[in-house]
PDB file of the backbone (N, CA, C, O) and the ligand in Angstrom, with CONECT records:
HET     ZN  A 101       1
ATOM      1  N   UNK A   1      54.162 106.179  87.338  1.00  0.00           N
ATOM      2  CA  UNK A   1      55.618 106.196  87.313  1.00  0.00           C
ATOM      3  C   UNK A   1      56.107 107.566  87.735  1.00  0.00           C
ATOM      4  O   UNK A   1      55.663 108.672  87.426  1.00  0.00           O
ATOM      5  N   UNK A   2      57.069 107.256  88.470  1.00  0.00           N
ATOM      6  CA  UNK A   2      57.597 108.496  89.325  1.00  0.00           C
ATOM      7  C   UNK A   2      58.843 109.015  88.564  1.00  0.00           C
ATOM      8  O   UNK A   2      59.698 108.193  88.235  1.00  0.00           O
ATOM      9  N   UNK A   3      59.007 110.380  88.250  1.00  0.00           N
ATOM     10  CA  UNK A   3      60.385 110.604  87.702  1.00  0.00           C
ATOM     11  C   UNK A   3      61.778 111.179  87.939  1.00  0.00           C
ATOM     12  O   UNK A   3      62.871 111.252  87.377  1.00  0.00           O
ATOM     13  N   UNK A   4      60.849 111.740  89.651  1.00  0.00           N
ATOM     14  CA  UNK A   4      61.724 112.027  90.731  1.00  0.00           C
ATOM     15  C   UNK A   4      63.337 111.128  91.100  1.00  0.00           C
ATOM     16  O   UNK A   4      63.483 109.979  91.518  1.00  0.00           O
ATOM     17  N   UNK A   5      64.153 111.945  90.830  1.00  0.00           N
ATOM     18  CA  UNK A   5      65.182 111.738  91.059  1.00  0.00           C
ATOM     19  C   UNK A   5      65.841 111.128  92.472  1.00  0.00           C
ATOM     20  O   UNK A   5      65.702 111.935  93.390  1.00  0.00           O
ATOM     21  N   UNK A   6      66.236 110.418  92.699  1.00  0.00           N
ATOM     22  CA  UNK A   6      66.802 110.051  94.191  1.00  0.00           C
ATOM     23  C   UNK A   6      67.475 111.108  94.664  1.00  0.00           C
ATOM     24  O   UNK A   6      67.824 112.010  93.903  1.00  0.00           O
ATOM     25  N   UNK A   7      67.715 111.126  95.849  1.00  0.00           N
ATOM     26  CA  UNK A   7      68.378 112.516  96.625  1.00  0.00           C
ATOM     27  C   UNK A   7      70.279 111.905  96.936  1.00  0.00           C
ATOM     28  O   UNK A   7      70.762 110.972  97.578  1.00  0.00           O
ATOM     29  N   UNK A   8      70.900 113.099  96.028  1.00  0.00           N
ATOM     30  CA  UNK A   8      72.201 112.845  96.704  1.00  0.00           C
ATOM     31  C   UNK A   8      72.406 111.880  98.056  1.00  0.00           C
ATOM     32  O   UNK A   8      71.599 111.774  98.979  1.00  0.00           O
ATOM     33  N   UNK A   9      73.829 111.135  97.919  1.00  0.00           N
ATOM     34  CA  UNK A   9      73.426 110.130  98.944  1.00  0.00           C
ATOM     35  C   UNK A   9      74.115 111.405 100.515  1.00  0.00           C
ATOM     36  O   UNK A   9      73.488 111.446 101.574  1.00  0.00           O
ATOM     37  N   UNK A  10      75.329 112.212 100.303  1.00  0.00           N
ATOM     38  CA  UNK A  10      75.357 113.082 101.506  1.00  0.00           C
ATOM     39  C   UNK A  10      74.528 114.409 101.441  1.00  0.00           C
ATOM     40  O   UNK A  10      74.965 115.407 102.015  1.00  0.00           O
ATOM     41  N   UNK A  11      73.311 114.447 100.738  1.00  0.00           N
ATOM     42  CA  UNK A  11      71.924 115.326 100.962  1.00  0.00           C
ATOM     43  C   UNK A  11      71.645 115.414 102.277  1.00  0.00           C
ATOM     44  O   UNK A  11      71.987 114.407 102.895  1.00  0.00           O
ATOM     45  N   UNK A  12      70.968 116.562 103.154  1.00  0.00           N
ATOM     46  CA  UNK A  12      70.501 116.656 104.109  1.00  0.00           C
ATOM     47  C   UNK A  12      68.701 115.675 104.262  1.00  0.00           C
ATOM     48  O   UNK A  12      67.974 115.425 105.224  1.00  0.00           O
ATOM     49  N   UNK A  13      68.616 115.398 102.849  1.00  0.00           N
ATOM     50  CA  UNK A  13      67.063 114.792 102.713  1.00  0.00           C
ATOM     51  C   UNK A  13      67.194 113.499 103.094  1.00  0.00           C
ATOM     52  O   UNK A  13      66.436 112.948 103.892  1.00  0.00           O
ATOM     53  N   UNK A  14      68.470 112.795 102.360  1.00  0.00           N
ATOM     54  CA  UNK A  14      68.565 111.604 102.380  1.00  0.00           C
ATOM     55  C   UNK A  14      68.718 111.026 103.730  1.00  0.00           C
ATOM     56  O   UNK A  14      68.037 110.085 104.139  1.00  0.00           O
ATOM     57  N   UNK A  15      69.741 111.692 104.481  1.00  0.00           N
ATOM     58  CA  UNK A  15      69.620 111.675 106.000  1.00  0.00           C
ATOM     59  C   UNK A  15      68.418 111.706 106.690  1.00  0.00           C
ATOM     60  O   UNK A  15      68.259 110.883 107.592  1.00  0.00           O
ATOM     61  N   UNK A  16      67.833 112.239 106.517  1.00  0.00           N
ATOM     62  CA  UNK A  16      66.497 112.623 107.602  1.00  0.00           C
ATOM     63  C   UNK A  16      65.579 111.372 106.891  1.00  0.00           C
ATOM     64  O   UNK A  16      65.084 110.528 107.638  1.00  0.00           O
ATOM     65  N   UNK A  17      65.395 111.297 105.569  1.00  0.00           N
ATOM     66  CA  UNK A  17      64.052 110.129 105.407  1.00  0.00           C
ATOM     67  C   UNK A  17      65.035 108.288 104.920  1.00  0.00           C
ATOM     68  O   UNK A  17      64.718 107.447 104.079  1.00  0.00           O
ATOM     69  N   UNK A  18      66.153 108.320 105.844  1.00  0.00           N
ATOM     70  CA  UNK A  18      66.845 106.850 105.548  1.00  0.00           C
ATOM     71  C   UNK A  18      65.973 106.549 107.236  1.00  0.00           C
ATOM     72  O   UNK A  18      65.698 107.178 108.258  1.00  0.00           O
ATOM     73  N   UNK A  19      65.815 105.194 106.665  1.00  0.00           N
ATOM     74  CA  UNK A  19      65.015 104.505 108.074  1.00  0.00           C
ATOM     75  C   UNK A  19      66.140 104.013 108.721  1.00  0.00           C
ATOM     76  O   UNK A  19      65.891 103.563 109.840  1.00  0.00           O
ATOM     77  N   UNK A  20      67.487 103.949 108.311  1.00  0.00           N
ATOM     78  CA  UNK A  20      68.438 103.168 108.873  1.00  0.00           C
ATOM     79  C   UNK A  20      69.713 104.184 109.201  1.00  0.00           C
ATOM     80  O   UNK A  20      70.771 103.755 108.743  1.00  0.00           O
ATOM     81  N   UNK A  21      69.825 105.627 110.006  1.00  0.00           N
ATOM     82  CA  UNK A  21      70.792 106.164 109.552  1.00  0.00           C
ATOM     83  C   UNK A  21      72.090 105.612 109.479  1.00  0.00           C
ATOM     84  O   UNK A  21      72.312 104.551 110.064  1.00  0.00           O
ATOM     85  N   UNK A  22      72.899 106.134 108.897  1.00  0.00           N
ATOM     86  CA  UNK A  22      74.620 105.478 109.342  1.00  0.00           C
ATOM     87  C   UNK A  22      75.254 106.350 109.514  1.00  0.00           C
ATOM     88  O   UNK A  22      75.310 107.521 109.138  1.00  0.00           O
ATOM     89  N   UNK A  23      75.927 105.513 110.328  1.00  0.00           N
ATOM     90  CA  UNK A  23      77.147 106.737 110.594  1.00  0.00           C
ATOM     91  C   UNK A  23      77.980 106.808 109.985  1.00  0.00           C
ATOM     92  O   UNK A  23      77.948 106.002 109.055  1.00  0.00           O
ATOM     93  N   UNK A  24      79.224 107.720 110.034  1.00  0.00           N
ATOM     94  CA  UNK A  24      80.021 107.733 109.131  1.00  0.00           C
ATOM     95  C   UNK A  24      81.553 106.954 109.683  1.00  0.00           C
ATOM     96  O   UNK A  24      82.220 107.067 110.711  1.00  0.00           O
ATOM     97  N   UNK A  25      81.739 105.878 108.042  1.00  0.00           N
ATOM     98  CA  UNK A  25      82.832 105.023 109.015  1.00  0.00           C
ATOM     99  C   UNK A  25      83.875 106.024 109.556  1.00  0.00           C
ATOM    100  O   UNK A  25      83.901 107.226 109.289  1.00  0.00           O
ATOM    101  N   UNK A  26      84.642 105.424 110.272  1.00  0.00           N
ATOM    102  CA  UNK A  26      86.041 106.143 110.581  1.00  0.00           C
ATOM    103  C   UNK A  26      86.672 105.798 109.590  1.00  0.00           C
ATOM    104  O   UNK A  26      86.523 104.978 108.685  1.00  0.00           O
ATOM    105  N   UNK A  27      87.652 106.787 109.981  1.00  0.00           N
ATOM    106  CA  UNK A  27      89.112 106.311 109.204  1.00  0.00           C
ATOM    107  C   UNK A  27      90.410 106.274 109.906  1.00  0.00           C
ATOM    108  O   UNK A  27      90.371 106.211 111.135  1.00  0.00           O
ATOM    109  N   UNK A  28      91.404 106.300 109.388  1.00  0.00           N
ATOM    110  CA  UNK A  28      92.790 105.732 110.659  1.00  0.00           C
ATOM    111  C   UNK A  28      93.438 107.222 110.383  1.00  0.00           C
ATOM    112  O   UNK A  28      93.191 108.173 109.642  1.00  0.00           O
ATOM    113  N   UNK A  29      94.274 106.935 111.260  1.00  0.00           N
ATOM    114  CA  UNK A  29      95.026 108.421 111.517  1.00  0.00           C
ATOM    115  C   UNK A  29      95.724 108.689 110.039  1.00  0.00           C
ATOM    116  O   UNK A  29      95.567 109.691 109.341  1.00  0.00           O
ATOM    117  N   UNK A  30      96.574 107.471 109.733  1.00  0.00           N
ATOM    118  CA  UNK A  30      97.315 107.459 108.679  1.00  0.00           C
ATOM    119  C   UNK A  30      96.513 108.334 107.410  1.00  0.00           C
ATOM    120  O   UNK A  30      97.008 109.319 106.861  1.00  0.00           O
ATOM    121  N   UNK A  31      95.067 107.702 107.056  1.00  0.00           N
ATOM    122  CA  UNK A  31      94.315 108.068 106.508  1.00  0.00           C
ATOM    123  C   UNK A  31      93.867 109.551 106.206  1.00  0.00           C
ATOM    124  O   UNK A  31      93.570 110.073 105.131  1.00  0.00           O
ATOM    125  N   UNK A  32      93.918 110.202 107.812  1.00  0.00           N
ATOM    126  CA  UNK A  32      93.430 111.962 108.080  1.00  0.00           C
ATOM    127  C   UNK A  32      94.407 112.304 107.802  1.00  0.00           C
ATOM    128  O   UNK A  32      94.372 113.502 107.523  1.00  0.00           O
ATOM    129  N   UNK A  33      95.970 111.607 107.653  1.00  0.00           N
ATOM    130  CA  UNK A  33      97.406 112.573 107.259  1.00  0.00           C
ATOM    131  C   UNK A  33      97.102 112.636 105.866  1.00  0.00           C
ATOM    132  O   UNK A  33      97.533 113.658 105.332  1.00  0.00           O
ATOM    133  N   UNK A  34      96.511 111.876 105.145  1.00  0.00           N
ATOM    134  CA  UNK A  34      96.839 111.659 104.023  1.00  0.00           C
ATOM    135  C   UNK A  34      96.038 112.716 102.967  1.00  0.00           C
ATOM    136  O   UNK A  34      96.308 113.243 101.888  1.00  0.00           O
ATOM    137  N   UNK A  35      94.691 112.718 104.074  1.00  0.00           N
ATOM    138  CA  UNK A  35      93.774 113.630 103.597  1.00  0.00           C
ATOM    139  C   UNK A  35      94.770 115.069 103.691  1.00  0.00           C
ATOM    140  O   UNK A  35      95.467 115.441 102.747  1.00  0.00           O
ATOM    141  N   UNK A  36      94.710 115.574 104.622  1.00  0.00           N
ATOM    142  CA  UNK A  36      95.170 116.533 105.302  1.00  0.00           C
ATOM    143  C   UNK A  36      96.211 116.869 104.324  1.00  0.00           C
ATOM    144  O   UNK A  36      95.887 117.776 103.558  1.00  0.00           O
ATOM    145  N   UNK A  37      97.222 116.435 104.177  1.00  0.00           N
ATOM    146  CA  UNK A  37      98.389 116.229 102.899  1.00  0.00           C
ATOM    147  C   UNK A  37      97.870 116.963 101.848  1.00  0.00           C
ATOM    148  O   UNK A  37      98.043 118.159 101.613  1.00  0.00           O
ATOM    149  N   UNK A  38      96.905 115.756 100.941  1.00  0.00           N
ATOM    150  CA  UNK A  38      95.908 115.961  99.949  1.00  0.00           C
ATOM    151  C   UNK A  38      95.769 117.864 100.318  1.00  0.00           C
ATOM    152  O   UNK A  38      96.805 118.492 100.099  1.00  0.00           O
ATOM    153  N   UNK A  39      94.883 118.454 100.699  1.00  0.00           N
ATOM    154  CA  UNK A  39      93.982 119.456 101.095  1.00  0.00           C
ATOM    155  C   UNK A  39      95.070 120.024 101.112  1.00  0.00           C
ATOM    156  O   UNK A  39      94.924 120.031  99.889  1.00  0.00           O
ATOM    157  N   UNK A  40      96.431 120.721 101.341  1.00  0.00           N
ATOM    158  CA  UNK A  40      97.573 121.529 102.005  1.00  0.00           C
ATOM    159  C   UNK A  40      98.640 121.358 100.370  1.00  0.00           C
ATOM    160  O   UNK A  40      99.748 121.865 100.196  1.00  0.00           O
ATOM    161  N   UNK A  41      97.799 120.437  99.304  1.00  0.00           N
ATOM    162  CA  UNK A  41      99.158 120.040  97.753  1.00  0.00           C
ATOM    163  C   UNK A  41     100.439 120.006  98.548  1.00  0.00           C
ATOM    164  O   UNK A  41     101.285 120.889  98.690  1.00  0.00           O
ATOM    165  N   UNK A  42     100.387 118.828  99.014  1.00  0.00           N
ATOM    166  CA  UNK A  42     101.983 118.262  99.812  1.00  0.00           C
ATOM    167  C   UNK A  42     101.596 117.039  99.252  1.00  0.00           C
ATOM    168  O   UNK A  42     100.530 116.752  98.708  1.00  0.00           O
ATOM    169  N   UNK A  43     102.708 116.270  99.475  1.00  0.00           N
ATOM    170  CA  UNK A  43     102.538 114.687  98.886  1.00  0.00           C
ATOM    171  C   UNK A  43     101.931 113.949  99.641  1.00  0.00           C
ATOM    172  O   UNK A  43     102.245 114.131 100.817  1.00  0.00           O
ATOM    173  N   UNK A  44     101.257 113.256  99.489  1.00  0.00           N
ATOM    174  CA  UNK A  44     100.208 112.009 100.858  1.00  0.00           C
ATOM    175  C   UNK A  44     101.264 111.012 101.386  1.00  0.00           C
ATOM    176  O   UNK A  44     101.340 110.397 102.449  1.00  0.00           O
ATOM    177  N   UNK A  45     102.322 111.071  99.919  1.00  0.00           N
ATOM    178  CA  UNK A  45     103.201 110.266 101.024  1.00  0.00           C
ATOM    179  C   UNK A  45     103.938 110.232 101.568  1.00  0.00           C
ATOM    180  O   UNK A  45     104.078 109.236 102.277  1.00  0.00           O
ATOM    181  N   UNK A  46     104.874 111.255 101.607  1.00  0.00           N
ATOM    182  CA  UNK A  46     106.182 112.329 102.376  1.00  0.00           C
ATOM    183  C   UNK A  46     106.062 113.281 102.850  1.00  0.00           C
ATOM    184  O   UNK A  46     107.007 113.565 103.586  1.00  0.00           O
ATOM    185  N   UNK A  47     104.770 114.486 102.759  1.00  0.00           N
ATOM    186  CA  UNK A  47     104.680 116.137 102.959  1.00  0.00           C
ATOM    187  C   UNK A  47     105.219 116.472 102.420  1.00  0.00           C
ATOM    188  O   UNK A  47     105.261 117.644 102.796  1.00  0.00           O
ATOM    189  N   UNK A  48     105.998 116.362 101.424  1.00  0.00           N
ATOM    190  CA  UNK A  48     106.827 117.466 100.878  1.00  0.00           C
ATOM    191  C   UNK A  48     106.214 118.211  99.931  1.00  0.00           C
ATOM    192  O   UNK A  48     105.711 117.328  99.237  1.00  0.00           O
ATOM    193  N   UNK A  49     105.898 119.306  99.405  1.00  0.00           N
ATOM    194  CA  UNK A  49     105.446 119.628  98.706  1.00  0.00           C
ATOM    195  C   UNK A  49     105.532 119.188  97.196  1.00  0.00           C
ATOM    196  O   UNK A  49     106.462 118.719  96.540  1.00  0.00           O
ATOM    197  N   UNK A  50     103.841 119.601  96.783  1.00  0.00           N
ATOM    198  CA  UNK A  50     103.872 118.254  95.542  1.00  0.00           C
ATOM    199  C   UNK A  50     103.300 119.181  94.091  1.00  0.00           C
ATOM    200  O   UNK A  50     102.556 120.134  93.857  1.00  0.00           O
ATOM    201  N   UNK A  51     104.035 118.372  93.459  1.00  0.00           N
ATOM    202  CA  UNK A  51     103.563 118.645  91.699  1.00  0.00           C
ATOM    203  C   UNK A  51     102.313 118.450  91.515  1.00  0.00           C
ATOM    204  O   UNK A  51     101.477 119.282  91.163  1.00  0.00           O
ATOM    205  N   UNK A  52     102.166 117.337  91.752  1.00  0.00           N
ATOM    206  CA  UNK A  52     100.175 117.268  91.520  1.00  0.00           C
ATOM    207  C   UNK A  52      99.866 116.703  92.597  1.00  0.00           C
ATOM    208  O   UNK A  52      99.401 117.443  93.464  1.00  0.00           O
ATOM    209  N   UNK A  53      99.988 115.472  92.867  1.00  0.00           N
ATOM    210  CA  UNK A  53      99.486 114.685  94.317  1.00  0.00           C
ATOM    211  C   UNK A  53     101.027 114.121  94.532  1.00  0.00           C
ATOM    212  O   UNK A  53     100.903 113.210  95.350  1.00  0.00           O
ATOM    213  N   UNK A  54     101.847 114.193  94.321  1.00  0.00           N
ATOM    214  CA  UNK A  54     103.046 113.198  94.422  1.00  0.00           C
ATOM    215  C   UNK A  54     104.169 114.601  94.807  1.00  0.00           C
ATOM    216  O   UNK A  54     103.686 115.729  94.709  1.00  0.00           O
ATOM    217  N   UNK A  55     105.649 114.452  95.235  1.00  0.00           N
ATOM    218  CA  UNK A  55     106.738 114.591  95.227  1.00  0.00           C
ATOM    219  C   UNK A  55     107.119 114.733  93.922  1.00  0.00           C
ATOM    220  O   UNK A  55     106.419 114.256  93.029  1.00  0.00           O
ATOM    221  N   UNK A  56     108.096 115.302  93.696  1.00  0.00           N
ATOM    222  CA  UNK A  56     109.184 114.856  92.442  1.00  0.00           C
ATOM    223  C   UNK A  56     109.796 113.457  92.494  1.00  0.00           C
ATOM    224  O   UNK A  56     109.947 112.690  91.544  1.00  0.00           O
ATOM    225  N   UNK A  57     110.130 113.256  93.818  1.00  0.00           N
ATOM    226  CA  UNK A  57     110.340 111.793  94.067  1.00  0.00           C
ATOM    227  C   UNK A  57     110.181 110.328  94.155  1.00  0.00           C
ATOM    228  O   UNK A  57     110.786 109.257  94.104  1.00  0.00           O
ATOM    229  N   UNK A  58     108.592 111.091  94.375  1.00  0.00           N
ATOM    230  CA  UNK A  58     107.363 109.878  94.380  1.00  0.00           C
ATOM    231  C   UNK A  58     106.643 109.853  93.064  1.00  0.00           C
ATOM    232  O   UNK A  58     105.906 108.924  92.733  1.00  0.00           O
ATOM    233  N   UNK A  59     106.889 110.921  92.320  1.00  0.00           N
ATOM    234  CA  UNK A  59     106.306 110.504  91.722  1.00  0.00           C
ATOM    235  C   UNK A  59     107.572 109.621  90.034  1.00  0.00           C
ATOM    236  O   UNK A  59     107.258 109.067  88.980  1.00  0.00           O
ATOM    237  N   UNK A  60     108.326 109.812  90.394  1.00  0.00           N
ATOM    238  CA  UNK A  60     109.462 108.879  89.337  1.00  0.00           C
ATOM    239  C   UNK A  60     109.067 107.345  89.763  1.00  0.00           C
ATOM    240  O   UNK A  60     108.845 106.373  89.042  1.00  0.00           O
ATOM    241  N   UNK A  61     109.060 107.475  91.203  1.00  0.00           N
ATOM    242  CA  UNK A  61     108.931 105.817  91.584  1.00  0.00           C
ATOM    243  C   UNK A  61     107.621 105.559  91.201  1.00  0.00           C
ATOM    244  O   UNK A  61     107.567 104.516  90.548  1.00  0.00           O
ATOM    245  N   UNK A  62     106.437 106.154  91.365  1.00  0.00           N
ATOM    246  CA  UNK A  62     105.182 106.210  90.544  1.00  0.00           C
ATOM    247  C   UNK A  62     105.376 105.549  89.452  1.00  0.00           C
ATOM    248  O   UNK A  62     105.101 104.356  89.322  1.00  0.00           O
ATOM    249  N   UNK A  63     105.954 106.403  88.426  1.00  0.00           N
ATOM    250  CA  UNK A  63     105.955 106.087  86.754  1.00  0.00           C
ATOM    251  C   UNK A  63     106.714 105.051  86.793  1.00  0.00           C
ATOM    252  O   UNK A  63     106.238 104.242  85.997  1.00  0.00           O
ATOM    253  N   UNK A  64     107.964 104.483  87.461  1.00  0.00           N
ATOM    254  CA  UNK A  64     108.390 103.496  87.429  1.00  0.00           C
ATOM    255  C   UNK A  64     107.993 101.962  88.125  1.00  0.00           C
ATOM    256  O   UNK A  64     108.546 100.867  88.017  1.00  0.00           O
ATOM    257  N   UNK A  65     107.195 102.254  88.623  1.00  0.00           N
ATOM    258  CA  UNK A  65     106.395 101.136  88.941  1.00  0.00           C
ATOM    259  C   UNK A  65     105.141 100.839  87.980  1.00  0.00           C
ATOM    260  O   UNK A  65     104.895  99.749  87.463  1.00  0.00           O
ATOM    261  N   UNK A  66     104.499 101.862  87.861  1.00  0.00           N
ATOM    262  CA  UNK A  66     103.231 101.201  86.646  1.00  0.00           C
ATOM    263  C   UNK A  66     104.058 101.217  85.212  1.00  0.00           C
ATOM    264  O   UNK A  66     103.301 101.050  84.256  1.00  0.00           O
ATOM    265  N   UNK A  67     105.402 101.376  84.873  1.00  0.00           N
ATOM    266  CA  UNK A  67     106.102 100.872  83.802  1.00  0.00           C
ATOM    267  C   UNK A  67     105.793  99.190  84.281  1.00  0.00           C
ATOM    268  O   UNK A  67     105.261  98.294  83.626  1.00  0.00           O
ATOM    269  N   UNK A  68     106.215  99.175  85.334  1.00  0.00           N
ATOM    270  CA  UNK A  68     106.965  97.913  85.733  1.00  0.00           C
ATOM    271  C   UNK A  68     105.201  96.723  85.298  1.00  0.00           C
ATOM    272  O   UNK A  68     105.015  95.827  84.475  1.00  0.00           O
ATOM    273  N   UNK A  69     104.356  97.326  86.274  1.00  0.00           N
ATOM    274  CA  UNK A  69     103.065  96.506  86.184  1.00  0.00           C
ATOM    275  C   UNK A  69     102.501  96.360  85.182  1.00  0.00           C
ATOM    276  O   UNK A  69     101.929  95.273  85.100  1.00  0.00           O
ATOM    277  N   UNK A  70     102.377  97.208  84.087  1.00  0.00           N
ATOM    278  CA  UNK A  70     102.096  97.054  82.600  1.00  0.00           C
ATOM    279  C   UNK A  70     103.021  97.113  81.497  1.00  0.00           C
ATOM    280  O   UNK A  70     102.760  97.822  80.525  1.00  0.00           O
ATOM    281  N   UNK A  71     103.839  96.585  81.545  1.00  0.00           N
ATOM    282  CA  UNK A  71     105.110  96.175  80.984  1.00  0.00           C
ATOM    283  C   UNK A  71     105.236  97.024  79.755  1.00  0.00           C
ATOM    284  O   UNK A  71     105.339  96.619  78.597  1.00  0.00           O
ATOM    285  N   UNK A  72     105.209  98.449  80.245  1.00  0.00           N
ATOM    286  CA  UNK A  72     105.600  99.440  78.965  1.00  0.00           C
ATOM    287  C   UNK A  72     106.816  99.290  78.654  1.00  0.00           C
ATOM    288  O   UNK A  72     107.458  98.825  79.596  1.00  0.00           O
ATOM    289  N   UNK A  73     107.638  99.554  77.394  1.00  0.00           N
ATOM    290  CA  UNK A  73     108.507  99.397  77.062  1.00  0.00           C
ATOM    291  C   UNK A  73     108.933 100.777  76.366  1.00  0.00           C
ATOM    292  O   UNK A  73     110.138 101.001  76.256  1.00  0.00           O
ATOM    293  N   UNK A  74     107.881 101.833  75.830  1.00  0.00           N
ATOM    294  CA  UNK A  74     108.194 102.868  75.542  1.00  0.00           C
ATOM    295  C   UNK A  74     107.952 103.816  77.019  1.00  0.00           C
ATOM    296  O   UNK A  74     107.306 103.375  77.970  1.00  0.00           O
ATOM    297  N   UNK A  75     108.658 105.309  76.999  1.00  0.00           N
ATOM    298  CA  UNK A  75     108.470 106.325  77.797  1.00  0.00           C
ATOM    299  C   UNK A  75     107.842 107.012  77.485  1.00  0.00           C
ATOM    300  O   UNK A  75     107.645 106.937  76.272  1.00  0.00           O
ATOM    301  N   UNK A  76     107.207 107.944  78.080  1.00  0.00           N
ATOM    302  CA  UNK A  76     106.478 109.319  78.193  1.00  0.00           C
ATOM    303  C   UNK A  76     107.103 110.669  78.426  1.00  0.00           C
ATOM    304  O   UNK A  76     106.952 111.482  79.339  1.00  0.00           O
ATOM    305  N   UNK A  77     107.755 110.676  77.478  1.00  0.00           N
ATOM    306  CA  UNK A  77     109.194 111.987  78.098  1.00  0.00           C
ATOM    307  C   UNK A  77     108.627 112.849  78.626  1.00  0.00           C
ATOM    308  O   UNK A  77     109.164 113.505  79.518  1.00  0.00           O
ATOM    309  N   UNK A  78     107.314 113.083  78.184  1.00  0.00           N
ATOM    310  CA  UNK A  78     106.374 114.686  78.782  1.00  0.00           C
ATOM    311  C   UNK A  78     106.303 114.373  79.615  1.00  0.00           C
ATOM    312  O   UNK A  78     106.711 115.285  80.335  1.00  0.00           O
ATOM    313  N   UNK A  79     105.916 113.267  80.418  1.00  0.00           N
ATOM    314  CA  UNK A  79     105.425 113.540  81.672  1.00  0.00           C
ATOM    315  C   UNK A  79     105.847 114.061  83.060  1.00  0.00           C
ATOM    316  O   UNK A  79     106.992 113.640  83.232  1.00  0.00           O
ATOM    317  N   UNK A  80     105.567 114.578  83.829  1.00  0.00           N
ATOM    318  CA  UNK A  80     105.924 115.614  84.244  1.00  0.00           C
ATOM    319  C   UNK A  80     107.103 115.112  85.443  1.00  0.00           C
ATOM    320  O   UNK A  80     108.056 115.783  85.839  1.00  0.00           O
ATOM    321  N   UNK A  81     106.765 113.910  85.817  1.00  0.00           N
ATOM    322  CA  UNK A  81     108.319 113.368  86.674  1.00  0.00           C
ATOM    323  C   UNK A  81     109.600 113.379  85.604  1.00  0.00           C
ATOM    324  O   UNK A  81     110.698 113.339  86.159  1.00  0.00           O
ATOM    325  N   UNK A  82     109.612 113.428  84.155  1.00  0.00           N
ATOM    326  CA  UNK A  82     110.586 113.805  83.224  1.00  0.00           C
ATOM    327  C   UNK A  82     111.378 115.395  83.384  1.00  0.00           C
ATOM    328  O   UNK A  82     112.538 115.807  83.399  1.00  0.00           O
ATOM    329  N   UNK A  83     110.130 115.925  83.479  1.00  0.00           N
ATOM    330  CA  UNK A  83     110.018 117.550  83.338  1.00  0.00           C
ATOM    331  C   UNK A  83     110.849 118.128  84.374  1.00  0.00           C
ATOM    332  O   UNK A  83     111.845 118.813  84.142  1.00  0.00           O
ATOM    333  N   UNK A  84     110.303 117.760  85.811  1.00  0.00           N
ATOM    334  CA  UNK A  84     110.877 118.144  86.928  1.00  0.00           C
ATOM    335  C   UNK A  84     112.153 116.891  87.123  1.00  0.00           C
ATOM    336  O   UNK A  84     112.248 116.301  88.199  1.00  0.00           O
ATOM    337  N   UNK A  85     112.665 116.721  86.490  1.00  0.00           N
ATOM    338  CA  UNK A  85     114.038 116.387  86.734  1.00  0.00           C
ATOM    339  C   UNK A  85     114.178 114.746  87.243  1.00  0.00           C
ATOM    340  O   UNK A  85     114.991 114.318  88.062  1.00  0.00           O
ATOM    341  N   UNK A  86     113.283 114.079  86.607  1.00  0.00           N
ATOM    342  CA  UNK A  86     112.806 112.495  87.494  1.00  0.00           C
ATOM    343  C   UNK A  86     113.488 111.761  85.882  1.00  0.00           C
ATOM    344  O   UNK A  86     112.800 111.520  84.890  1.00  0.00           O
ATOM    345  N   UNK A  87     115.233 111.484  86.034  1.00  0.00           N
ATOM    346  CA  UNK A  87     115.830 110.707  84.953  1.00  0.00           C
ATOM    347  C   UNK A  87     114.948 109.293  84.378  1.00  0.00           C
ATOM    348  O   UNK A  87     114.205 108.587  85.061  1.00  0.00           O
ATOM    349  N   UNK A  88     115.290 109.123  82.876  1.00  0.00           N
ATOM    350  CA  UNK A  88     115.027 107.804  82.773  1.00  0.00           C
ATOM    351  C   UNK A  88     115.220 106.755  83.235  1.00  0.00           C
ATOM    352  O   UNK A  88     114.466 105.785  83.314  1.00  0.00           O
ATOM    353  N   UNK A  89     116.899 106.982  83.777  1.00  0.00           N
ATOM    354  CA  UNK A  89     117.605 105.590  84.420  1.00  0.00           C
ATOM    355  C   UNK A  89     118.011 106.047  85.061  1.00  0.00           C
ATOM    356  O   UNK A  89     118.519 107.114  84.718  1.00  0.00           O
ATOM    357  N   UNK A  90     118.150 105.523  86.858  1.00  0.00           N
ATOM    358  CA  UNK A  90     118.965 106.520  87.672  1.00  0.00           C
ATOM    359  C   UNK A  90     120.580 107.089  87.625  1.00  0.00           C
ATOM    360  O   UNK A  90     121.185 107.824  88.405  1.00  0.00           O
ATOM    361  N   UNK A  91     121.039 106.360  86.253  1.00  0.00           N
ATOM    362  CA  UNK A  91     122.764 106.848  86.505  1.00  0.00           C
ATOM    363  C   UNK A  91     122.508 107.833  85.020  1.00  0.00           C
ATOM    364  O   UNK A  91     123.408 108.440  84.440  1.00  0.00           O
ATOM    365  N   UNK A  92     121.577 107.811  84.754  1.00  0.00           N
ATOM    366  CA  UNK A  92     121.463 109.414  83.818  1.00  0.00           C
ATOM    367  C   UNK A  92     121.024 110.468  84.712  1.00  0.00           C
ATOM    368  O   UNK A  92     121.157 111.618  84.293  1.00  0.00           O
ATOM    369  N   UNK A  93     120.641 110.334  85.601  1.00  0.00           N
ATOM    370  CA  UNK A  93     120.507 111.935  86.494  1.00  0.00           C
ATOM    371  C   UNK A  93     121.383 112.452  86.694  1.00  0.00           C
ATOM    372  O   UNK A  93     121.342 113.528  87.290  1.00  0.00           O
TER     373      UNK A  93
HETATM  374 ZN    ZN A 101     106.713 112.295  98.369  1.00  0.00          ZN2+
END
């Protein structure tokens, strides 16, 4: 019994002793903006510069959509689309 560990799968080892190499899929342009976004803390989905991965903007519609999908009924006042100015209801802003 062997106790050798498998080699990371993007290892330089794993590459050289796979009998099958692969390549690496593509991805779509949309995709490299998004990265690119990501990498620069801008939002992936506007550029605008971001709080964590999101907008101030995006990210209210964020919290208000997974309200919506898991039918919370309480808020999270901390959270940080609260913080930066993301109202409970839009005619309280
Ligand atoms: Zn945004």
């Amino acid at each position: 019994m062997t106790t050798e560990l498998a080699p990371a799968p993007n290892s330089t080892a794993a590459i050289n002793s796979a009998e099958e190499p692969t390549a690496p899929r593509p991805i779509s342009r949309q995709r490299r903006w998004q990265l690119k976004m990501r990498d620069q803390h801008r939002c992936w989905r506007c550029g605008e510069p971001a709080l964590r991965s999101l907008c101030a903007a995006h990210l209210v519609q964020e919290r208000e959509r997974q309200r919506r999908i898991n039918g919370y009924s309480t808020r999270n006042l901390n959270a940080l689309s609260y913080i930066f100015g993301g109202a409970a209801q839009p005619g309280l802003e």
